[in-house]
DSSP file (Angstrom, degrees, kcal/mol; ACC not computed):
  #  RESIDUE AA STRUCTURE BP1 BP2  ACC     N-H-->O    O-->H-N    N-H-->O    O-->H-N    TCO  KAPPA ALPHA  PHI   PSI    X-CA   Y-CA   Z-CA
    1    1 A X              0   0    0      0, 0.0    60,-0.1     0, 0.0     2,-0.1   0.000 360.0 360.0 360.0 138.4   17.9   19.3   13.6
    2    2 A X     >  -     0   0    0     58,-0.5     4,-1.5    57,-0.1     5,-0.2  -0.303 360.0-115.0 -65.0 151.7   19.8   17.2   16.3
    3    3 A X  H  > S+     0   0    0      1,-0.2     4,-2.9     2,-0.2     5,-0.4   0.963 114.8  55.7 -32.5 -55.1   19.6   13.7   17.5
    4    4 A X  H >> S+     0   0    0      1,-0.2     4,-2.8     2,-0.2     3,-0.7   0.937 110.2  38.2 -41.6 -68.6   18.4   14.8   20.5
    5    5 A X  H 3> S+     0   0    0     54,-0.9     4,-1.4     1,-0.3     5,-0.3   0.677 110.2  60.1 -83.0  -5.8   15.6   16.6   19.4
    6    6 A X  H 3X S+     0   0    0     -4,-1.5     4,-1.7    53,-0.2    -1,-0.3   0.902 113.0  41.9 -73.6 -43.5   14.8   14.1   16.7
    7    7 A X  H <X S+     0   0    0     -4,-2.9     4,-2.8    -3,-0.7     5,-0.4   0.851 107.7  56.0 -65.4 -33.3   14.4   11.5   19.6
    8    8 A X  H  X S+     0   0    0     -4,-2.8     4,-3.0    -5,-0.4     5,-0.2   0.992 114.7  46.3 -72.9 -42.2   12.6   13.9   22.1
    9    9 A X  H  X>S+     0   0    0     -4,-1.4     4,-3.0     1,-0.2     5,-0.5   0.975 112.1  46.2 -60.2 -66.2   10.1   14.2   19.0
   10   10 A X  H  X5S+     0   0    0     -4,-1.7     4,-0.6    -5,-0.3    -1,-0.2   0.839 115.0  46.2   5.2 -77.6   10.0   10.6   18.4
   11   11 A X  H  X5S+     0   0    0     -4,-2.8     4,-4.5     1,-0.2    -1,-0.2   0.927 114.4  53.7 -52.9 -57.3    9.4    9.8   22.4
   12   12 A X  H  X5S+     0   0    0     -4,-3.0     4,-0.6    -5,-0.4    -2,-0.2   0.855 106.5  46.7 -62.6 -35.8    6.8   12.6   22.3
   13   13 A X  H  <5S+     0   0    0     -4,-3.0    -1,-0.2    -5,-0.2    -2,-0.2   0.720 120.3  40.8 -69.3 -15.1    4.6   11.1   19.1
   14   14 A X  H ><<S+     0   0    0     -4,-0.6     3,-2.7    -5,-0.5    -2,-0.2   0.856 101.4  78.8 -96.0 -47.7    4.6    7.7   20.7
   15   15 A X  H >< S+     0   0    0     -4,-4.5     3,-4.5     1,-0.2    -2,-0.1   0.823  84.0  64.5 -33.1 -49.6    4.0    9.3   24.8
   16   16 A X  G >< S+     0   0    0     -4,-0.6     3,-0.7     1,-0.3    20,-0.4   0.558  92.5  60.3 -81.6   0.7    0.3    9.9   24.3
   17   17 A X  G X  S+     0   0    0     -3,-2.7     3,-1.1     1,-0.2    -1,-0.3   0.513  83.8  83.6-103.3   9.8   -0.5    5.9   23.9
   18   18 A X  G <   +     0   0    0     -3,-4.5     3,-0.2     1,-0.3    -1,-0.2   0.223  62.8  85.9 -96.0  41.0    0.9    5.2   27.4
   19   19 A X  G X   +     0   0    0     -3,-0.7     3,-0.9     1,-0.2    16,-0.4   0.527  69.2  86.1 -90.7   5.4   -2.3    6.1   28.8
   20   20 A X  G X> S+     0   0    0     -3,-1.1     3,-4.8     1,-0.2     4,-0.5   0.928  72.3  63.6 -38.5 -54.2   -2.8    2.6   28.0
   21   21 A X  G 34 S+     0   0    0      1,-0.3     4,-0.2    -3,-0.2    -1,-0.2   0.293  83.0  82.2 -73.7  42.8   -1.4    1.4   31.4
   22   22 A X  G <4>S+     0   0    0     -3,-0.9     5,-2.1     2,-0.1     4,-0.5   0.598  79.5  69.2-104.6 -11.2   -4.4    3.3   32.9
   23   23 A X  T X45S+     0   0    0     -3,-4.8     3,-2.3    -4,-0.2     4,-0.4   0.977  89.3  62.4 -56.1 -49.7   -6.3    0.0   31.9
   24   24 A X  T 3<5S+     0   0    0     -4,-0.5    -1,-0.2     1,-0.3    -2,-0.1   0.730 101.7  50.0 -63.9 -23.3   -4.4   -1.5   34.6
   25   25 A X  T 3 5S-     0   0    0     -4,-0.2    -1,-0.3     2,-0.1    -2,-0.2   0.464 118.2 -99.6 -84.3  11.6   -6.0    0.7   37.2
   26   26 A X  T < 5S+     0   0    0     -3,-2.3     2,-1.0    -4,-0.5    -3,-0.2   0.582  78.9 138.9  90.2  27.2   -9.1    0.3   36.4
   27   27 A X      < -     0   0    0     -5,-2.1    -1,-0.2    -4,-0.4    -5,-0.1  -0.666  51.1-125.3 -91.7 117.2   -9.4    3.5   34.5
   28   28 A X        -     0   0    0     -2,-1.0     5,-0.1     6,-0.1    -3,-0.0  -0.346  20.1-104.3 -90.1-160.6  -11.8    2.6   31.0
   29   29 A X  S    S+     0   0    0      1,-0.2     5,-0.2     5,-0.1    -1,-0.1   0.765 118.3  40.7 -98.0 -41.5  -11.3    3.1   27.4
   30   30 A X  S    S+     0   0    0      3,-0.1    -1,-0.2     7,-0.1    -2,-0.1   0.658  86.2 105.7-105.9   2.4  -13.8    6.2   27.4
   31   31 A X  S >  S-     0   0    0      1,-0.1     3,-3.4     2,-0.1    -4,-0.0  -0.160  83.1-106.8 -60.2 154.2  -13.0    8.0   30.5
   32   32 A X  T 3  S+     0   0    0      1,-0.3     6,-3.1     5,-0.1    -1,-0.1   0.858 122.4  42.6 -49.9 -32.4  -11.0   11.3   30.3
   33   33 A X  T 3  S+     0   0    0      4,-0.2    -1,-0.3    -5,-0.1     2,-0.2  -0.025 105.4 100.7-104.8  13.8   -8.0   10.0   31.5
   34   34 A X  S X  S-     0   0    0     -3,-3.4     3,-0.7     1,-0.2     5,-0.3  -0.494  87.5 -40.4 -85.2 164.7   -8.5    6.9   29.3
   35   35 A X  T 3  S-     0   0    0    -16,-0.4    -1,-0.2    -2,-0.2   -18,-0.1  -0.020 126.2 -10.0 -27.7 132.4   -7.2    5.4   26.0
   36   36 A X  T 3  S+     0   0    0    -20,-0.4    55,-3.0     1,-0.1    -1,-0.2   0.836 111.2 110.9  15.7  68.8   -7.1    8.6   23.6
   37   37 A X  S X  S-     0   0    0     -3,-0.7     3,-1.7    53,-0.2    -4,-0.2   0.229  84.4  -8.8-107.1 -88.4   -8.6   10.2   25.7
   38   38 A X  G >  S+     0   0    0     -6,-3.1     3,-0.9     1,-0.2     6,-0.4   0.853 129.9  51.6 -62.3 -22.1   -6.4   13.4   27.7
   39   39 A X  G 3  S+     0   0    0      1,-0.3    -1,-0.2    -5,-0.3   -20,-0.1  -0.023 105.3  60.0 -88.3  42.4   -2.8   12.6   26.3
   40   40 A X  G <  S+     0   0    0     -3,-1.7     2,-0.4    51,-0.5    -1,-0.3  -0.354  88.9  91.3-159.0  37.4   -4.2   12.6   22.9
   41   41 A X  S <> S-     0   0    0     -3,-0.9     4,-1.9     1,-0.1    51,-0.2  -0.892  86.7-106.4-133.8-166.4   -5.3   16.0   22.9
   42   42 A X  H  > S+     0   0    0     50,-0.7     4,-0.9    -2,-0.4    33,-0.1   0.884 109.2  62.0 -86.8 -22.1   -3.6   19.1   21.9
   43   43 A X  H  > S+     0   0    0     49,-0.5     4,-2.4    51,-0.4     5,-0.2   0.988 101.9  52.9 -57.6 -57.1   -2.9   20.5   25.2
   44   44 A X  H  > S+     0   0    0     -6,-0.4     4,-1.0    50,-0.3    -2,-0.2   0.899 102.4  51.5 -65.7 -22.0   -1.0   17.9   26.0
   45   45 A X  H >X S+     0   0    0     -4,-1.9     3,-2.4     2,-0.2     4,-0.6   0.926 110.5  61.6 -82.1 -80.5    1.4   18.0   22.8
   46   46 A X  H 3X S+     0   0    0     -4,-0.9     4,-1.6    25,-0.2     3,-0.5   0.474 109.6  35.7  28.1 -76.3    1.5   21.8   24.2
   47   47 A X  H 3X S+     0   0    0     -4,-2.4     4,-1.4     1,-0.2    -1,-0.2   0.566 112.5  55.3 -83.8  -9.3    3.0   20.7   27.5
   48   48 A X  H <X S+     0   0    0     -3,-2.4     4,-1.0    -4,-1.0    -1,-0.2   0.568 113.6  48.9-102.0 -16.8    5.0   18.0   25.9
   49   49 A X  H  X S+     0   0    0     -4,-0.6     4,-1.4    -3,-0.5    -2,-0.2   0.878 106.8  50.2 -73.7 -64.9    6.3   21.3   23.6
   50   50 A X  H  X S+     0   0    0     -4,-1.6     4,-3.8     2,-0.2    -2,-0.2   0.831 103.9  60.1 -58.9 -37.0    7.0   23.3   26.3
   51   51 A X  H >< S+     0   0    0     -4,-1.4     3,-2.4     1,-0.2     5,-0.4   0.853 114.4  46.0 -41.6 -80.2    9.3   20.0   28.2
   52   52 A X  H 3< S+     0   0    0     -4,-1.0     3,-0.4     1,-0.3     7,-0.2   0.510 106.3  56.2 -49.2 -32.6   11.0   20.6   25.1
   53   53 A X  H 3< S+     0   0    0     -4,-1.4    -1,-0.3     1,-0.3    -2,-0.2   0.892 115.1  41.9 -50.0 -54.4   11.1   24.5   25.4
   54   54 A X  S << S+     0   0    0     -4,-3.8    -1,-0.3    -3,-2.4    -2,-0.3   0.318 114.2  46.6 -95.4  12.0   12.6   24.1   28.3
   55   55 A X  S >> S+     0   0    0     -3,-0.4     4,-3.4    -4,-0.3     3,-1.9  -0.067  73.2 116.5 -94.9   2.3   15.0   21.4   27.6
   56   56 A X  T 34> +     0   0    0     -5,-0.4     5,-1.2     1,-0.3    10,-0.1   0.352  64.9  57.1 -81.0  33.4   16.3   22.6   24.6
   57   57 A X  T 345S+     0   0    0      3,-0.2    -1,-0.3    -2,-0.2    -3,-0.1   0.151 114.5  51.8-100.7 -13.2   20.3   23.4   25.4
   58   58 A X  T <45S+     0   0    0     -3,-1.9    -2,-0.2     1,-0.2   -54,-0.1   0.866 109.4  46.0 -81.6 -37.8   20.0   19.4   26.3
   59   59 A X  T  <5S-     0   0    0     -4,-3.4   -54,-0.9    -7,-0.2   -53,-0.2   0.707 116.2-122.8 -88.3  -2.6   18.5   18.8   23.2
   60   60 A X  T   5S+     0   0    0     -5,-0.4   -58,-0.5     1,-0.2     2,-0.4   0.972  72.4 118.6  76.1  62.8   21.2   21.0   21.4
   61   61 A X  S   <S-     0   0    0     -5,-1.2    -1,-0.2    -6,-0.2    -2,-0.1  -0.962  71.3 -95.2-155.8 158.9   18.3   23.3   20.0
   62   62 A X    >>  -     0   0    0     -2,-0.4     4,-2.6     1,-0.1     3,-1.0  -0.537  39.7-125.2 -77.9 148.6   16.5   26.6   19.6
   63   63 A X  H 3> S+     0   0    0      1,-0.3     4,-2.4     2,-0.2     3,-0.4   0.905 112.9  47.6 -58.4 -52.9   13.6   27.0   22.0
   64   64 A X  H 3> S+     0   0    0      1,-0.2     4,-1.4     2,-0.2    -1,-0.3   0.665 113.3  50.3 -66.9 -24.8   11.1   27.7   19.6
   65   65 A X  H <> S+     0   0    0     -3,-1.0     4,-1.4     2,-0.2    -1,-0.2   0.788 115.8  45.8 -75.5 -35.0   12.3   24.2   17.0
   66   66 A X  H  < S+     0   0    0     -4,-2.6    -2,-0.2    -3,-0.4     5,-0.2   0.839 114.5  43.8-108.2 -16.9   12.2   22.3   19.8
   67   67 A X  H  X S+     0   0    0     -4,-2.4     4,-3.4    -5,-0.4     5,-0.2   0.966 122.6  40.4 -47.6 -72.3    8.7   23.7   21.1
   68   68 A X  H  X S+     0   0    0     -4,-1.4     4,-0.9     2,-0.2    -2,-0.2   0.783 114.3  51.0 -43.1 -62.1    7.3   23.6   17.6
   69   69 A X  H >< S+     0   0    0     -4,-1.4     3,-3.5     2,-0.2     4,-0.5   0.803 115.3  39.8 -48.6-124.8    8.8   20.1   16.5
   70   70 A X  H 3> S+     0   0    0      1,-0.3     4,-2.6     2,-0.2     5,-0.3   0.487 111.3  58.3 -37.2 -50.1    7.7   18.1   19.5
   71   71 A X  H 3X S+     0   0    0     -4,-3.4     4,-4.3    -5,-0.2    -1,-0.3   0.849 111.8  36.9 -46.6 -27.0    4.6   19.7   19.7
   72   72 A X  H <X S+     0   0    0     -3,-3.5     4,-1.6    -4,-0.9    -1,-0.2   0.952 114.7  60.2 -69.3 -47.2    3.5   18.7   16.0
   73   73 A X  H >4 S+     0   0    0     -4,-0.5     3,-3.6     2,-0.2    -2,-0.2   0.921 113.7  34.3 -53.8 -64.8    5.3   15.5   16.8
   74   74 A X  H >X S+     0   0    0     -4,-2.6     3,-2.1     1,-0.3     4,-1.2   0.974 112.1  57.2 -46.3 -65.9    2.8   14.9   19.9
   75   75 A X  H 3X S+     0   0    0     -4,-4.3     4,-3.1    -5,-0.3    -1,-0.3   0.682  92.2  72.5 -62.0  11.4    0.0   16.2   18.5
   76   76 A X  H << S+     0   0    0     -3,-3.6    -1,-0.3    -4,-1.6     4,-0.2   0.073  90.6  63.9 -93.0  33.5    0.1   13.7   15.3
   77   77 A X  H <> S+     0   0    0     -3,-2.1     4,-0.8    -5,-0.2    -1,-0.2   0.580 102.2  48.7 -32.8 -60.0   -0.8   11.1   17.4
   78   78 A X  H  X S+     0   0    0     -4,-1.2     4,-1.3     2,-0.2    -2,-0.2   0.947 116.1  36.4 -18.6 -80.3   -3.7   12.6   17.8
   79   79 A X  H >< S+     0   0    0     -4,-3.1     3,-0.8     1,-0.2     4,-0.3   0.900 110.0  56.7 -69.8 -35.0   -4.6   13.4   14.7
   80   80 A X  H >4 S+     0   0    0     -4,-0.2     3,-0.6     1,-0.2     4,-0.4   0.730 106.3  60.2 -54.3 -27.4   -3.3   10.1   12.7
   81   81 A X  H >< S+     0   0    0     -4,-0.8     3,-1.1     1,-0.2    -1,-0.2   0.877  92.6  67.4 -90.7 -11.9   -5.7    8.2   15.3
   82   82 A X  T << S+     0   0    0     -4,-1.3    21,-1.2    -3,-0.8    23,-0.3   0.708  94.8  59.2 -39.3 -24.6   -8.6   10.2   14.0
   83   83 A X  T <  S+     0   0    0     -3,-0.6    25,-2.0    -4,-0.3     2,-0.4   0.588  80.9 115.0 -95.1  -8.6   -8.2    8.5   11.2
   84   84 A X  B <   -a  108   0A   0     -3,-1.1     2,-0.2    -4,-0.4    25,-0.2  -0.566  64.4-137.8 -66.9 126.6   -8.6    5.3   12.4
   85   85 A X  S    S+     0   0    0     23,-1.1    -1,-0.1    -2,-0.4    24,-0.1   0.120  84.1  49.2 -22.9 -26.1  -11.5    2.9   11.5
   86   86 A X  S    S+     0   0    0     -2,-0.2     3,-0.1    -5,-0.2    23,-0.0   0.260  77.6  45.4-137.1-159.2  -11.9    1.7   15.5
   87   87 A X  S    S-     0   0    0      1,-0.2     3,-0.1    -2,-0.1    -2,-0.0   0.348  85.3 -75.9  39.0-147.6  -12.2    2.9   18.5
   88   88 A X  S    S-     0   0    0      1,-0.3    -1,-0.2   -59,-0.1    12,-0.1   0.235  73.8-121.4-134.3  27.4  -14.2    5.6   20.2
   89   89 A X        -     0   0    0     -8,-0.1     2,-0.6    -5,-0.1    -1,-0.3  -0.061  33.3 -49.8  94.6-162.8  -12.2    8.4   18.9
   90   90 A X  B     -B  101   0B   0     11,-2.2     2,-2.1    -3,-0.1    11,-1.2  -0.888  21.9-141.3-132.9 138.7  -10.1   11.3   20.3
   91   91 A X        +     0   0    0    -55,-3.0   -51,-0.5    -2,-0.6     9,-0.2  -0.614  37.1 158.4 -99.6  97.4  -10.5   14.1   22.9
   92   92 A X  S    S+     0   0    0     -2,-2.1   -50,-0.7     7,-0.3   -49,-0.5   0.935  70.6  53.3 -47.4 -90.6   -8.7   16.7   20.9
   93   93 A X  S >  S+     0   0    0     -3,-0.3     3,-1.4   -52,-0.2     5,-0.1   0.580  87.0 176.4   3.7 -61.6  -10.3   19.2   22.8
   94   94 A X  T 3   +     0   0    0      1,-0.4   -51,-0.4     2,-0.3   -50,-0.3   0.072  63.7   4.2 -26.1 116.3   -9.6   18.2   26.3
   95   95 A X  T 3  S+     0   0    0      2,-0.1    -1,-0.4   -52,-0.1    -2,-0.1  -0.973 126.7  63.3-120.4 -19.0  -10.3   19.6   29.0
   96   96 A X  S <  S-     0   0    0     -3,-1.4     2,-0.3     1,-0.2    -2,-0.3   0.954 128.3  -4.0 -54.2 -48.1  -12.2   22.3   27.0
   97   97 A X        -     0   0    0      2,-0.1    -1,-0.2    -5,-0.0    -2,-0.1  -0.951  60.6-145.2-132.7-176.1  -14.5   19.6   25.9
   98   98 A X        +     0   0    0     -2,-0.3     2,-0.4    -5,-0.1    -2,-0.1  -0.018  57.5 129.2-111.7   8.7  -14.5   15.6   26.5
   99   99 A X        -     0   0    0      1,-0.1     2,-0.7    -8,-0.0    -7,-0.3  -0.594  56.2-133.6 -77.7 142.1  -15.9   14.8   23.1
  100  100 A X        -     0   0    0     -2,-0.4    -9,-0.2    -9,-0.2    -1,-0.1  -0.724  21.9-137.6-105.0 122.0  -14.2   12.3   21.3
  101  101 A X  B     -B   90   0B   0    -11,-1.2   -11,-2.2    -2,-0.7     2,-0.2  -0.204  16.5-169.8 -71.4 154.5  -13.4   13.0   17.4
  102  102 A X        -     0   0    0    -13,-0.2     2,-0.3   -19,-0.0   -19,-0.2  -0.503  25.7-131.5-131.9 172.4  -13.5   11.1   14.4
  103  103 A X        -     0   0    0    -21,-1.2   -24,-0.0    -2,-0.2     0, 0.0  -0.687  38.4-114.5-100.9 153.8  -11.8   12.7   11.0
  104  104 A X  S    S+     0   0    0     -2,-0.3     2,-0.3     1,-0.1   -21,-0.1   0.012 108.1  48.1 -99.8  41.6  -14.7   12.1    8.2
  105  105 A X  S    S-     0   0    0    -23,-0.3     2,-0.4   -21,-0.0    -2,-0.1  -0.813  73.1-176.7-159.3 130.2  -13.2   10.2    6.5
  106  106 A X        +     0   0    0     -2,-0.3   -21,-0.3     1,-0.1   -23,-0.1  -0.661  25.6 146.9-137.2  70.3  -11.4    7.0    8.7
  107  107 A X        +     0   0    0     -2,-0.4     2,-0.4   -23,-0.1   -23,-0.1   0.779  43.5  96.8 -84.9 -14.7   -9.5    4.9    6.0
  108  108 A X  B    S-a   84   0A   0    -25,-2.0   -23,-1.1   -28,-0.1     2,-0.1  -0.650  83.4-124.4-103.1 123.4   -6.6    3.9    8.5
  109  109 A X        -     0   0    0     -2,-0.4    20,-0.1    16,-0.2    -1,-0.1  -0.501  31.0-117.4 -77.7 138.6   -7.7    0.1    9.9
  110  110 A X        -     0   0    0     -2,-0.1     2,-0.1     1,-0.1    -1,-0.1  -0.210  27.6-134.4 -42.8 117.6   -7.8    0.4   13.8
  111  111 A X        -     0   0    0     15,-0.1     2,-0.2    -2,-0.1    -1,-0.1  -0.583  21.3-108.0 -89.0 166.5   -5.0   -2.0   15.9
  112  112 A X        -     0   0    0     -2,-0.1     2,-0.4     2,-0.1     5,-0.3  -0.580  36.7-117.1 -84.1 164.2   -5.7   -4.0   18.9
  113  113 A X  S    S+     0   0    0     -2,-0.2     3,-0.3     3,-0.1     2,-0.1  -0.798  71.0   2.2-103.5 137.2   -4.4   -2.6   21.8
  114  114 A X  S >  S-     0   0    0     -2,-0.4     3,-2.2     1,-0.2     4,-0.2  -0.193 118.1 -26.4  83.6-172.3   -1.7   -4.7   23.7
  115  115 A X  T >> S+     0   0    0      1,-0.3     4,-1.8     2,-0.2     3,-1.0   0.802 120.8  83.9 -46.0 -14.7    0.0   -8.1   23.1
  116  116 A X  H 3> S+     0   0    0      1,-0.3     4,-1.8    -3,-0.3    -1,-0.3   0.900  80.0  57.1 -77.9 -12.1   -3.2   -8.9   21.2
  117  117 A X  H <4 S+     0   0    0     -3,-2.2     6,-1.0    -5,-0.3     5,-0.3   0.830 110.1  46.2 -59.0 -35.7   -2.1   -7.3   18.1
  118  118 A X  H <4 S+     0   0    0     -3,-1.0     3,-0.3    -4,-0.2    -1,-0.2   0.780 118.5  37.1 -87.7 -34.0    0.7   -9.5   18.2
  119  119 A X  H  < S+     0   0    0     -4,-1.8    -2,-0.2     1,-0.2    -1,-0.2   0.444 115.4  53.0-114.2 -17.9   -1.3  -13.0   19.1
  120  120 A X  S  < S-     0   0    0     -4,-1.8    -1,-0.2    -5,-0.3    -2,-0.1   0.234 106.6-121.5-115.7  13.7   -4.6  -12.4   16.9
  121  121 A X  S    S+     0   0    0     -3,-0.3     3,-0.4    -4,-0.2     4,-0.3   0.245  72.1 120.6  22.9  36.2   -2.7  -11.6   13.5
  122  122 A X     >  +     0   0    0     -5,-0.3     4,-3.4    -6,-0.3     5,-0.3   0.669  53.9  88.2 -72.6 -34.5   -3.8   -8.0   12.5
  123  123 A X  T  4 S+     0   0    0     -6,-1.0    -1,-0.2     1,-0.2     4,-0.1   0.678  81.4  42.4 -51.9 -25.0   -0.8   -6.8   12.6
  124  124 A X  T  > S+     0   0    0     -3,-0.4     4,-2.9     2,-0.2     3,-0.4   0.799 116.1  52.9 -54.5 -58.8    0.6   -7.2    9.6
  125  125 A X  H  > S+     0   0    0     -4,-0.3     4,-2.7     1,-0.2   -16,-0.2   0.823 110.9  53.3 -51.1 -39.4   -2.7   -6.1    8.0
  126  126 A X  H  < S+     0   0    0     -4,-3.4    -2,-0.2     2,-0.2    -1,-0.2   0.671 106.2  44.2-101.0  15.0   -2.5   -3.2   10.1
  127  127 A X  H >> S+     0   0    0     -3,-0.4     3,-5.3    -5,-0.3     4,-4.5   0.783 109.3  60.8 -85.7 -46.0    1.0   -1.8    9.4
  128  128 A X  H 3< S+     0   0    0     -4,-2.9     4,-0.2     1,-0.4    -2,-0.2   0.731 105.2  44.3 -60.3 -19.2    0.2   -2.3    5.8
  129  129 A X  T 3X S+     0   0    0     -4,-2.7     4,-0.8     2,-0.1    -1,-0.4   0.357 119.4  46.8 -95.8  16.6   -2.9    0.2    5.9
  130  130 A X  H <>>S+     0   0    0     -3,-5.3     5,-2.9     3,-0.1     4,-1.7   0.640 111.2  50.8-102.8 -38.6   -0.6    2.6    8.0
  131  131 A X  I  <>S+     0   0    0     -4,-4.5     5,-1.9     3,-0.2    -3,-0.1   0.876 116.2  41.3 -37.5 -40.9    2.1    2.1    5.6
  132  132 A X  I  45S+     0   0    0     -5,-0.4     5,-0.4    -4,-0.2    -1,-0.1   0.965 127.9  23.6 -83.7 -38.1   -0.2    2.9    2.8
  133  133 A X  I  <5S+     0   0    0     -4,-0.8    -2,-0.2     3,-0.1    -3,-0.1   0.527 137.5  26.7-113.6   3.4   -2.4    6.1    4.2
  134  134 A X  I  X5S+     0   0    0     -4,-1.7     4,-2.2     3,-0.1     5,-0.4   0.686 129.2  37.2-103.3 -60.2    0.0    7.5    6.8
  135  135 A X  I  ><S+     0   0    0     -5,-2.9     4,-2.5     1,-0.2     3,-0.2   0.909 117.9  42.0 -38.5 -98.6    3.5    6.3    5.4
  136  136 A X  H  ><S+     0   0    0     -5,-1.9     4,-2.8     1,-0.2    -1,-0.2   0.593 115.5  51.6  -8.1 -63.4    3.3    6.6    1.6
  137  137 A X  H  > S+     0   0    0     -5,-0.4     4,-2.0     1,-0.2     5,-0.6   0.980 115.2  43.7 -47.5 -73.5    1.4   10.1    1.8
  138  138 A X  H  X S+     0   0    0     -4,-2.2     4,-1.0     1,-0.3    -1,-0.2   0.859 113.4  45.8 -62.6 -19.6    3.9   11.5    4.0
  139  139 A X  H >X S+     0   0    0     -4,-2.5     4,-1.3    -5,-0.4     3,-0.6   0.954 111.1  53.5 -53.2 -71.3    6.6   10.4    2.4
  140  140 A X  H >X S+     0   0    0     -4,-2.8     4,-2.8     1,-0.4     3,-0.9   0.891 113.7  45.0  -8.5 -95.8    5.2   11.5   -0.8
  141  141 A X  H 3X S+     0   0    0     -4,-2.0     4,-1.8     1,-0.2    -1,-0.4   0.822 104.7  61.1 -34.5 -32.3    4.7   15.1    0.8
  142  142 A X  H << S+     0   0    0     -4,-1.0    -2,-0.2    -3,-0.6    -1,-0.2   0.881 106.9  43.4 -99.5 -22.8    8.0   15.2    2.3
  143  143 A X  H XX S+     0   0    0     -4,-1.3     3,-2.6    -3,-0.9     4,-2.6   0.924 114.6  48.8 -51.8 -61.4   10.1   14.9   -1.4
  144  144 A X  H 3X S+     0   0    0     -4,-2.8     4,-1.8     1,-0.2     3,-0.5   0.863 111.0  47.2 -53.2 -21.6    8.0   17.1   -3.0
  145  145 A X  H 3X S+     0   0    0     -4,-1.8     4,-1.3    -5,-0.4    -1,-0.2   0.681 116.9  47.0 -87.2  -5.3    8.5   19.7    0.0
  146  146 A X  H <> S+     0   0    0     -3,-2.6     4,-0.9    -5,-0.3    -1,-0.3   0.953 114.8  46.4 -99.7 -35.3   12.6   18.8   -0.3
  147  147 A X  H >< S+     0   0    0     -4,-2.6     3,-1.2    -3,-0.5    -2,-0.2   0.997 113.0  53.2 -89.2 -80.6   12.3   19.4   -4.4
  148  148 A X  H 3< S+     0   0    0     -4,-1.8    -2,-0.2     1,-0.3    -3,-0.1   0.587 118.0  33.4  -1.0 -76.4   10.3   22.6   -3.5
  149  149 A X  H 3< S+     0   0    0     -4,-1.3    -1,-0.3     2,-0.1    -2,-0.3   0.676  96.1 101.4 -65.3 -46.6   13.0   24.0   -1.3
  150  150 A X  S << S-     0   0    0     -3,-1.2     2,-1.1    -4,-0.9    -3,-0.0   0.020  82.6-101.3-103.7 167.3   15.9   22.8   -2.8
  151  151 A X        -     0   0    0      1,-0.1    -1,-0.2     0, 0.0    -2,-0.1  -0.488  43.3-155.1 -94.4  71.2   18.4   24.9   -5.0
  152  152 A X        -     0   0    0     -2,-1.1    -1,-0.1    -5,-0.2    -5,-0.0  -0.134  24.1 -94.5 -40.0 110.4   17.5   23.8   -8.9
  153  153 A X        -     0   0    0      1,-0.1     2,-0.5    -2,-0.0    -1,-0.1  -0.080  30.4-139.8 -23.5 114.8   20.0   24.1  -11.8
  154  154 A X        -     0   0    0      1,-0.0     2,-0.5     0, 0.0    -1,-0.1  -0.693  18.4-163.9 -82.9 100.1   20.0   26.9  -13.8
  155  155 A X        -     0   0    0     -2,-0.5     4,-0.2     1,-0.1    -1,-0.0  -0.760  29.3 -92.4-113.9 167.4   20.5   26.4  -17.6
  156  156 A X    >   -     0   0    0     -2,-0.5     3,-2.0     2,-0.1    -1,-0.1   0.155  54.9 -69.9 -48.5 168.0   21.4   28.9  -19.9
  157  157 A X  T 3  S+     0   0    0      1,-0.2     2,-0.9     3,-0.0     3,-0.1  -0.028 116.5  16.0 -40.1 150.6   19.1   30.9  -21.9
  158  158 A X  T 3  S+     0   0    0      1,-0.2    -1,-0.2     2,-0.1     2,-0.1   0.160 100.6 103.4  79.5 -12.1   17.3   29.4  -24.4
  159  159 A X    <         0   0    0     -3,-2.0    -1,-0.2    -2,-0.9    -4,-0.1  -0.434 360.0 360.0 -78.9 175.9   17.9   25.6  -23.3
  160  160 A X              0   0    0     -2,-0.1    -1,-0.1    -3,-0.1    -2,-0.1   0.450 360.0 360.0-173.1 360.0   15.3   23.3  -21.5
């Protein structure tokens, strides 16, 4: 995979939390266009696929990796805040519906949104439960899937 398209994924898992500066127009947390509410559904990691689709000789990539890839990349935003503890959940869905989702099972503790994470001292606490049930896991998953794949020594007959 390229730089490029390692950044546009990157750019793209991270896009869907600047519907935050909709606070500053007066748009609230549960409105459609609010925190998680339309850039945190799967349509938009879609369109955020299709940028890519159609950027992909910038991103030095094939259209369909660099669809696919960003899309996942956006939509885990999504889904990784489903798992969160907080909030009022996420409109996957959107525009098809405006209900906001939970995962049933919500282990991952909820950050504050804005500077206050930084000034009320969750933060620490709240990398270390994303460290534990988003990091770790995937990590986890992403050797074995490189072990899986990867071309294992052959020894002769009758060793082991």
């Amino acid at each position: 995979m390229s730089p490029r398209l390692v950044v546009a994924g990157m750019a793209a898992a991270i896009l869907p939390d600047a519907d935050v500066i909709g606070f500053r127009f007066g748009i609230p947390y549960g409105a459609e266009l609010g925190h998680r509410g339309a850039s945190h559904s799967l349509l938009f990691a879609l369109l955020c696929g299709l940028a890519a689709l159609i950027a992909a000789d910038r991103l030095k990539s094939g259209r369909l990796v660099a669809f696919a890839f960003v899309s996942f990349s956006a939509a885990s935003h999504g889904l990784t805040d489903m798992l969160t503890n907080g909030g009022r959940g996420v409109a996957l869905w959107w525009p098809l519906s405006a209900q906001r989702l939970f995962w049933p099972v919500r282990p991952v503790d909820v950050s504050s949104i804005g500077i206050d994470a930084l000034t009320d001292g969750s933060l620490i606490h709240v990398l270390a439960s994303e460290a534990l049930w988003l990091l770790l896991p995937a990590t986890l998953l992403s050797l074995l899937f490189r072990w899986a794949t990867s071309p294992h020594i052959d020894l002769p007959e009758g060793q082991s």
